[in-house]
DSSP file (Angstrom, degrees, kcal/mol; ACC not computed):
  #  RESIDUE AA STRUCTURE BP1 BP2  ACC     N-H-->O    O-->H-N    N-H-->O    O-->H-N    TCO  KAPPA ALPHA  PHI   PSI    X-CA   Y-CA   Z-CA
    1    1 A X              0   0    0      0, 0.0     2,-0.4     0, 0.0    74,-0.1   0.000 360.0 360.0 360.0 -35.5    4.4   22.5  -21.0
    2    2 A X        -     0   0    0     72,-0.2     2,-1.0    73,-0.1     6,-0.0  -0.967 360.0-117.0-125.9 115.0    2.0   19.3  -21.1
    3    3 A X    >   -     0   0    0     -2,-0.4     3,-3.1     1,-0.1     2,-0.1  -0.386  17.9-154.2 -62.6 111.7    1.2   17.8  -24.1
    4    4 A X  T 3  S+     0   0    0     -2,-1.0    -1,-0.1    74,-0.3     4,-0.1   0.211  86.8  65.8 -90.2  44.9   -2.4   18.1  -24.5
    5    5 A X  T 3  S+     0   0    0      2,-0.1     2,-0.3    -2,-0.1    -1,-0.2   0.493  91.1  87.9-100.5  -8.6   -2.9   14.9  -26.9
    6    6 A X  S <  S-     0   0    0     -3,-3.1     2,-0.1     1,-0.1     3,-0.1  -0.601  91.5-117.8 -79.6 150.0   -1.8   12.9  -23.9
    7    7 A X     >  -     0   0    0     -2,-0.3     4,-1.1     1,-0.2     3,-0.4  -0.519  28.3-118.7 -62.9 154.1   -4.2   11.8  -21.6
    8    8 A X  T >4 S+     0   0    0      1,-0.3     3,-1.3     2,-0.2     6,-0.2   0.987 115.2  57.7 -82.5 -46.1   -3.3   13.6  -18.2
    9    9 A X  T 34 S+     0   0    0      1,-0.2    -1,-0.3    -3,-0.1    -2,-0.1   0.679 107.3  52.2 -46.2   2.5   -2.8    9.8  -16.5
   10   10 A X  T 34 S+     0   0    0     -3,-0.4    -1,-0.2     4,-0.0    -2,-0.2   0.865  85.5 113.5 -89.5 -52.5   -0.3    9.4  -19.3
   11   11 A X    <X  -     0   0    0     -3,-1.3     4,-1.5    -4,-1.1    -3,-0.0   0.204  65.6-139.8 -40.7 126.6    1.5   12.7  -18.4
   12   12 A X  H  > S+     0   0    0      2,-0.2     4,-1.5     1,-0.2     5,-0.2   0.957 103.3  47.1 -37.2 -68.1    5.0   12.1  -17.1
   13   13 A X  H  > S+     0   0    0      2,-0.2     4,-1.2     1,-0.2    -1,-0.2   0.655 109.6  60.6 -74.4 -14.5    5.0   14.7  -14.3
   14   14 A X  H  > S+     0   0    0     -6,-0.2     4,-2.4     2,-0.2     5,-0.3   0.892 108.5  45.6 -72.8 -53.6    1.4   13.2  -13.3
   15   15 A X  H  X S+     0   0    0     -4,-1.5     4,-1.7     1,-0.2     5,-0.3   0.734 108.2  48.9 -53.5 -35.8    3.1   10.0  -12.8
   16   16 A X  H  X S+     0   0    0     -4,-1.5     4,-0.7     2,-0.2    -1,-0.2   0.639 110.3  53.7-112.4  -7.6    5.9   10.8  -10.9
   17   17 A X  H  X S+     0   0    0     -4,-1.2     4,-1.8    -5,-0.2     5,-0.3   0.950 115.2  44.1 -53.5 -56.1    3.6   13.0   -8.3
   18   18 A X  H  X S+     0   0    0     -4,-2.4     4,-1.1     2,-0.2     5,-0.3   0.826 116.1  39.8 -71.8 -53.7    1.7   10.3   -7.9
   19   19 A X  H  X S+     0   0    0     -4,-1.7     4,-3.4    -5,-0.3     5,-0.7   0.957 121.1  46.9 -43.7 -63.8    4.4    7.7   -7.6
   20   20 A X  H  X S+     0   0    0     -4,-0.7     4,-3.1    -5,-0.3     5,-0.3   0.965 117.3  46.7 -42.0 -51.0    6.7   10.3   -5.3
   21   21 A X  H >X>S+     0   0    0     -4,-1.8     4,-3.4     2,-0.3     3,-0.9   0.989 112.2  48.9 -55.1 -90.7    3.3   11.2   -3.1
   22   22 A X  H 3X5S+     0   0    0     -4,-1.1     4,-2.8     1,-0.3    -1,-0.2   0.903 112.8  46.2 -36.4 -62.5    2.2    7.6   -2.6
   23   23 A X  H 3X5S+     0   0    0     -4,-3.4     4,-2.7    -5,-0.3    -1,-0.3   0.874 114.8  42.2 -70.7 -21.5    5.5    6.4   -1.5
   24   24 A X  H <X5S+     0   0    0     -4,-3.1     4,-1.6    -3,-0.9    -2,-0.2   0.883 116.4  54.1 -71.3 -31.9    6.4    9.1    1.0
   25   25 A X  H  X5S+     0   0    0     -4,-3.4     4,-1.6    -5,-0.3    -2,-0.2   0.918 116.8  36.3 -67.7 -52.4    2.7    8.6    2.0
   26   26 A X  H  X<S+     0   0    0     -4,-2.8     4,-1.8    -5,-0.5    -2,-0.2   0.879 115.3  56.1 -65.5 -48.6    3.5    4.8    2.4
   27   27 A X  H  X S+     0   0    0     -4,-2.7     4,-1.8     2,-0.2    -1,-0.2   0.624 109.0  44.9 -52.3 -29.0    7.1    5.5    3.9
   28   28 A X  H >X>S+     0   0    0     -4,-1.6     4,-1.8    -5,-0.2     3,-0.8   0.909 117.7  48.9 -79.1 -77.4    5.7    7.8    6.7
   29   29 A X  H >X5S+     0   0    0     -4,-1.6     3,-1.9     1,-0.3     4,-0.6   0.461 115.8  42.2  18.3-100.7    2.7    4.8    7.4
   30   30 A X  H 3X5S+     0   0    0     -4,-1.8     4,-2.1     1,-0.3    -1,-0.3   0.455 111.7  52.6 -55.6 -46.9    4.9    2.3    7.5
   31   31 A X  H <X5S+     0   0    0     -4,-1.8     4,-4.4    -3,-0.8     5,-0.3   0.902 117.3  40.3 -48.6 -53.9    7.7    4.3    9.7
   32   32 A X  H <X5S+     0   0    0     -3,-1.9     4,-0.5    -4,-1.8     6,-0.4   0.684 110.9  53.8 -90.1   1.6    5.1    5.2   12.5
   33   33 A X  H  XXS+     0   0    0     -4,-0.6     4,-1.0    -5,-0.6     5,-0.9   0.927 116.7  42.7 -81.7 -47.4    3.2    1.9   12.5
   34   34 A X  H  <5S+     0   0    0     -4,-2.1    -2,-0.2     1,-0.2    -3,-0.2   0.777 118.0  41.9 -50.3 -36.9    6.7    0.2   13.1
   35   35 A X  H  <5S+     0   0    0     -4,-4.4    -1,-0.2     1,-0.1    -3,-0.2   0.626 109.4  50.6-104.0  -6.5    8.0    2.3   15.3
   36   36 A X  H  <5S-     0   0    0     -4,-0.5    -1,-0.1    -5,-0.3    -2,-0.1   0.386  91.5-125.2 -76.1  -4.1    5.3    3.1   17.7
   37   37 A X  T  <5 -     0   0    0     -4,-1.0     2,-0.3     1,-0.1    -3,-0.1   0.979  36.1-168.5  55.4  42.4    4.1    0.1   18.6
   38   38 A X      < +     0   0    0     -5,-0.9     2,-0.2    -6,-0.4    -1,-0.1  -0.580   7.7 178.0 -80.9 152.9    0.4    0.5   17.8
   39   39 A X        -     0   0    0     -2,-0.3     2,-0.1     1,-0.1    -1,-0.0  -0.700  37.3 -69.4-132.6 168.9   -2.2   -2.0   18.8
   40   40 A X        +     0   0    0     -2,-0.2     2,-0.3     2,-0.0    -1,-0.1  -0.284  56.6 152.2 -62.4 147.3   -6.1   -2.3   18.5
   41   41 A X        -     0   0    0     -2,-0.1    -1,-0.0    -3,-0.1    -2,-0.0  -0.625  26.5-175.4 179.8 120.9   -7.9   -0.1   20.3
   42   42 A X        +     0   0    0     -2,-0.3     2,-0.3     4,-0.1    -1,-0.0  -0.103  46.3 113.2-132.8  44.9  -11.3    1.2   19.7
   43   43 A X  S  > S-     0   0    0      1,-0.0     4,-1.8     0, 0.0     5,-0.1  -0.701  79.3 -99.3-103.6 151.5  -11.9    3.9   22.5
   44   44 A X  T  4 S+     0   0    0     -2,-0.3     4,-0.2     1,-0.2    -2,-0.0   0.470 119.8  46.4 -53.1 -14.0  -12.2    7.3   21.8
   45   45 A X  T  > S+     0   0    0      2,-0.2     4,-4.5     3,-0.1    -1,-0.2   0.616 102.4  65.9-109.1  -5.3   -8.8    8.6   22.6
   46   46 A X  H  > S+     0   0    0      1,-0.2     4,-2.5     2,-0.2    -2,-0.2   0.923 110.1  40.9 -66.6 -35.3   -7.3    5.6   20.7
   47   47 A X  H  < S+     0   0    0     -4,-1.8    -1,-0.2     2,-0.2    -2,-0.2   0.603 113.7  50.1 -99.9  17.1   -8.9    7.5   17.9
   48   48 A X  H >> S+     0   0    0     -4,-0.2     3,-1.4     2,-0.1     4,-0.6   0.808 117.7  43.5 -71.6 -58.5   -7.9   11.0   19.2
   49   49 A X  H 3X S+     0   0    0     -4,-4.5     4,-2.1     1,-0.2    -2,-0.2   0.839 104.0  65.5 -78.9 -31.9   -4.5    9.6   19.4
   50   50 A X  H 3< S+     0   0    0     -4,-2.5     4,-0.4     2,-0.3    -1,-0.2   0.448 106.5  39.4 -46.9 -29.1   -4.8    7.8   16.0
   51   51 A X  H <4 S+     0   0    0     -3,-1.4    -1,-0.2     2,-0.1    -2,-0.2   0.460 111.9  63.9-114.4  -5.1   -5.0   11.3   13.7
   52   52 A X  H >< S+     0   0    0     -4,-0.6     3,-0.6     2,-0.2    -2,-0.3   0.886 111.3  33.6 -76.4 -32.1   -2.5   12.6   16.1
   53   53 A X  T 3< S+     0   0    0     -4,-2.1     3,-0.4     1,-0.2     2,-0.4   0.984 118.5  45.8 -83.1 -74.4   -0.3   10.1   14.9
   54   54 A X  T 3> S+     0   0    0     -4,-0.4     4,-2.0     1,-0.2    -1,-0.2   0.299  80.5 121.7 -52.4  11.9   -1.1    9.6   11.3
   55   55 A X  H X> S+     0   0    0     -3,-0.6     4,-1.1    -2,-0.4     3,-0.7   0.965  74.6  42.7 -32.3 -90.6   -1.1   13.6   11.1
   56   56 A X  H 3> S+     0   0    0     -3,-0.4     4,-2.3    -4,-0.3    -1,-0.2   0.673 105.7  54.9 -43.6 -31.3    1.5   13.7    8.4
   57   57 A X  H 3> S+     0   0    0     -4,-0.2     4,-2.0     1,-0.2    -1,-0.2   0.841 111.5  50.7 -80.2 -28.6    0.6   11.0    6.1
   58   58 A X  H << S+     0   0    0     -4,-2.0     4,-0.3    -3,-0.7    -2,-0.2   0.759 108.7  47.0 -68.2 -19.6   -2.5   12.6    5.9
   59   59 A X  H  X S+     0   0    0     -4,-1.1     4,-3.7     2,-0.1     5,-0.4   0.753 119.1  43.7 -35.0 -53.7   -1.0   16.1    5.1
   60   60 A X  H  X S+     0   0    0     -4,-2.3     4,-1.2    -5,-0.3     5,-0.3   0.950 111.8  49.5 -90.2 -26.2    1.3   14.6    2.5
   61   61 A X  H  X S+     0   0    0     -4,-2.0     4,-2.1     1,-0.2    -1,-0.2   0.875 116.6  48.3 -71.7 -28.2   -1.4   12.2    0.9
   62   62 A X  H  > S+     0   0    0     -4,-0.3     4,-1.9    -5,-0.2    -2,-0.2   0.934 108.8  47.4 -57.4 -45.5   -3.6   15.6    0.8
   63   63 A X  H  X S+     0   0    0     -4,-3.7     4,-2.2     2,-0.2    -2,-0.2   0.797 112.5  57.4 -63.8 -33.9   -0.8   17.9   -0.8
   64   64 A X  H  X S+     0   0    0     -4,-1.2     4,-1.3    -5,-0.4     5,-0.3   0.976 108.8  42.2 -57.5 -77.4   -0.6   14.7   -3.3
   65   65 A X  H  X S+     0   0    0     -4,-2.1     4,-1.3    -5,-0.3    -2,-0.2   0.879 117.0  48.3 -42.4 -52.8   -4.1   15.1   -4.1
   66   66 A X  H  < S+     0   0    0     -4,-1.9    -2,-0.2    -5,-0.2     4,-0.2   0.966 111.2  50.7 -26.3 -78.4   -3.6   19.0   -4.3
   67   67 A X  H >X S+     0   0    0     -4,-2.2     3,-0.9     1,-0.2     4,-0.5   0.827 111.9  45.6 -59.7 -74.4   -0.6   18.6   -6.5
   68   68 A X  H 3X S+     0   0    0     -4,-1.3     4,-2.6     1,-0.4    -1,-0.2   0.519 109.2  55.5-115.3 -40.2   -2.3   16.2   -9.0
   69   69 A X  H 3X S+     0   0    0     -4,-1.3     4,-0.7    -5,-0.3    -1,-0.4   0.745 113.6  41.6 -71.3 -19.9   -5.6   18.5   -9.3
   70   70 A X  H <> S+     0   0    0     -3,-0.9     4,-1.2    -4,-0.2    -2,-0.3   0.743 113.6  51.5 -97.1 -10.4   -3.4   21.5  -10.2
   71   71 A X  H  X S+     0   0    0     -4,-0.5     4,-4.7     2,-0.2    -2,-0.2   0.866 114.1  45.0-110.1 -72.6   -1.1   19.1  -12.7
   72   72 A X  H  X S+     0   0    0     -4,-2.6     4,-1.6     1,-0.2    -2,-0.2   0.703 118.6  47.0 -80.4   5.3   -4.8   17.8  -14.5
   73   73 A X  H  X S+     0   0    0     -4,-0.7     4,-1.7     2,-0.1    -1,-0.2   0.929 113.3  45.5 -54.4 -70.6   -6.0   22.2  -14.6
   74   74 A X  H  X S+     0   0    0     -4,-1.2     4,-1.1     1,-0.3    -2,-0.2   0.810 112.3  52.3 -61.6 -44.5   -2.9   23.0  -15.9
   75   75 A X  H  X S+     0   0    0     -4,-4.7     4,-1.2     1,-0.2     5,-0.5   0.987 116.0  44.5 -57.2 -59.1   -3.3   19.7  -18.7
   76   76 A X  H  X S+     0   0    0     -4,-1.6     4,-0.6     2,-0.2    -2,-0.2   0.801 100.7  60.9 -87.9  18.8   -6.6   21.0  -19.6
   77   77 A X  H >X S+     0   0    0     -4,-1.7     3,-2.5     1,-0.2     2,-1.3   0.699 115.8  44.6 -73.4-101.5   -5.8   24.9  -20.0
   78   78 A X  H 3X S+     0   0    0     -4,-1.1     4,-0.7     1,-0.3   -74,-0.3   0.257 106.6  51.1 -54.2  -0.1   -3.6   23.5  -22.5
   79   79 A X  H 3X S+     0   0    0     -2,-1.3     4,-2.2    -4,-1.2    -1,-0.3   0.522 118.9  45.8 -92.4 -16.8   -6.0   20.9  -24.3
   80   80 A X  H <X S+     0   0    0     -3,-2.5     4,-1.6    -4,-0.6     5,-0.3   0.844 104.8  54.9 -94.3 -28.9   -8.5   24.0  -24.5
   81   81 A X  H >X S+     0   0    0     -4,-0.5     4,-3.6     2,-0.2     3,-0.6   0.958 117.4  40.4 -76.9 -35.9   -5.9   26.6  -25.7
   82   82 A X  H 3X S+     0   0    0     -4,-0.7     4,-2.0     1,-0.2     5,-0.2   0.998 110.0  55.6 -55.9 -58.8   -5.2   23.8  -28.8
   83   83 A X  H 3X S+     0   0    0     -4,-2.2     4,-0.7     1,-0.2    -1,-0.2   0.786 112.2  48.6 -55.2 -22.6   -8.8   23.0  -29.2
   84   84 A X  H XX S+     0   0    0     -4,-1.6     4,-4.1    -3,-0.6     3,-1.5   0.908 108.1  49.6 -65.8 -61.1   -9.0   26.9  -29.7
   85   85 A X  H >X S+     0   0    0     -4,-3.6     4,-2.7     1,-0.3     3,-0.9   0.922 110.8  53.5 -25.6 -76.2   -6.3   27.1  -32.1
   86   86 A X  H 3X S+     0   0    0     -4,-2.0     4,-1.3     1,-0.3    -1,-0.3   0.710 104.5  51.7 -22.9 -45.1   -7.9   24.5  -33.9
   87   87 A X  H <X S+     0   0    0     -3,-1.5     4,-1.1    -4,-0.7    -1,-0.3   0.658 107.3  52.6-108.6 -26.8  -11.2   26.2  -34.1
   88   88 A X  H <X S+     0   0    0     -4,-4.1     4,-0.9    -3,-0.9     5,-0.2   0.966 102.5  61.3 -80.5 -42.8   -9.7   29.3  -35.5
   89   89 A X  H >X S+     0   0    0     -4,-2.7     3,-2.0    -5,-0.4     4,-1.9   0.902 112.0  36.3 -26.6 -88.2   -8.0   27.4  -38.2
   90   90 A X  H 3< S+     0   0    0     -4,-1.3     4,-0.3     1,-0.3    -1,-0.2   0.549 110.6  57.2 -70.1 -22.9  -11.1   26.1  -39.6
   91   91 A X  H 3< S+     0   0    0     -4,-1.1    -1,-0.3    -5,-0.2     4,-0.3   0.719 110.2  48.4 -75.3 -12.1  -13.1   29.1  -39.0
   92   92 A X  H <X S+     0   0    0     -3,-2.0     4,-1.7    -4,-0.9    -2,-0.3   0.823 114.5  48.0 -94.1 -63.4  -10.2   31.0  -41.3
   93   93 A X  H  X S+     0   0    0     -4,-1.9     4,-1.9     1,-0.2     5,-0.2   0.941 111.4  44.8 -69.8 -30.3  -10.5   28.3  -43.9
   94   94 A X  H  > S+     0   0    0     -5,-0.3     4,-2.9    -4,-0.3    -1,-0.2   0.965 113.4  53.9 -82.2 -19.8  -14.2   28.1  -44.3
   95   95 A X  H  > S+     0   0    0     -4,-0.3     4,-0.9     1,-0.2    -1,-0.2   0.781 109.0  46.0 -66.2 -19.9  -14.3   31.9  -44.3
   96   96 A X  H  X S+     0   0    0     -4,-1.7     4,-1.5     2,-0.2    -1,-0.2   0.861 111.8  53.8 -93.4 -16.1  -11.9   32.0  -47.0
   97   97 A X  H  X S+     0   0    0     -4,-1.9     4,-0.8     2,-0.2     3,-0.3   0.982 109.1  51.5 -40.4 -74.9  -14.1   29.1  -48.9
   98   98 A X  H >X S+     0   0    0     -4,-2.9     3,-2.0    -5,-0.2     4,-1.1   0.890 111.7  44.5 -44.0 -88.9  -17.0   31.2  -48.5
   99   99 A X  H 3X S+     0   0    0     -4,-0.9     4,-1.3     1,-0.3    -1,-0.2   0.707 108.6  57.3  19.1 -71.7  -15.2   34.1  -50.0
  100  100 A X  H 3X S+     0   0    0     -4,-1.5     4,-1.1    -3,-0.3    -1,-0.3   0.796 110.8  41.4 -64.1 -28.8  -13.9   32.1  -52.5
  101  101 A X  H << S+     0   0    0     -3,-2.0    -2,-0.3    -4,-0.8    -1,-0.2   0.776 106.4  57.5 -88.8 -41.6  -17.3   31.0  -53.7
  102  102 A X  H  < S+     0   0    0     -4,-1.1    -2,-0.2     1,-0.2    -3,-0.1   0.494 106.2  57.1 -55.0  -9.9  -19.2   34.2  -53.5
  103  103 A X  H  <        0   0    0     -4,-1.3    -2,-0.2    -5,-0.3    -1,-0.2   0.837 360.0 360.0 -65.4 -63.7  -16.5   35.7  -55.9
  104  104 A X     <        0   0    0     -4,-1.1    -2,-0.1    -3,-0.1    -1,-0.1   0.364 360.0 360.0 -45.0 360.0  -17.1   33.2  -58.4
C-alpha cells in the first residue's frame, strides 16, 4: 500500500492528510474568529468560553494528528515486512554458500 523506500513525509496520502487537516483546521479558525466577534479578554470565563468556541478546530487538528500517526504505523509495518524479506534473502543465499563450500 505505501511504498516503504519513501520516507513517510514523502508519502502522498501523508501529504494530503496533512494538507486536508490543516486547512479545515484553518477554515474552522478563521470562520469563528470572523464571525463571532472575539476580543481580548483574559478572565477566566473568557477562557472557559474560549475552548467552547475553538472546540472543533481542536477535535479536527486532533483527528489530523490521529490520522497521520496511523498513516506513519501503517508506513513502517511495511518498511519492516521488506526489511524482513530482505533478511531472508540473504540468509537463503549465505546458507546455500555455506552449503556450497562444505561440499567441495
Amino acid at each position: 500500500m505505501f511504498n516503504p523506500d519513501l520516507p513517510v513525509t514523502k508519502l502522498p496520502v501523508f501529504r494530503a492528510v496533512l494538507i486536508l487537516g490543516g486547512l479545515l483546521t484553518l477554515g474552522t479558525t478563521g470562520a469563528i474568529v470572523h464571525y463571532t466577534g472575539l476580543s481580548w479578554c483574559f478572565t477566566a470565563t473568557c477562557f472557559n468560553n474560549l475552548l467552547e468556541f475553538f472546540k472543533v478546530p481542536i477535535r479536527l487538528l486532533a483527528a489530523t494528528l490521529s490520522i497521520i500517526g496511523l498513516i506513519a504505523l501503517a508506513h513502517r509495518s511495511e518498511q519492516s515486512a521488506k526489511q524482513i524479506k530482505l533478511s531472508e534473502e540473504q540468509n537463503f543465499f549465505c546458507s546455500g554458500q555455506e552449503k556450497l563450500a562444505t561440499s567441495l
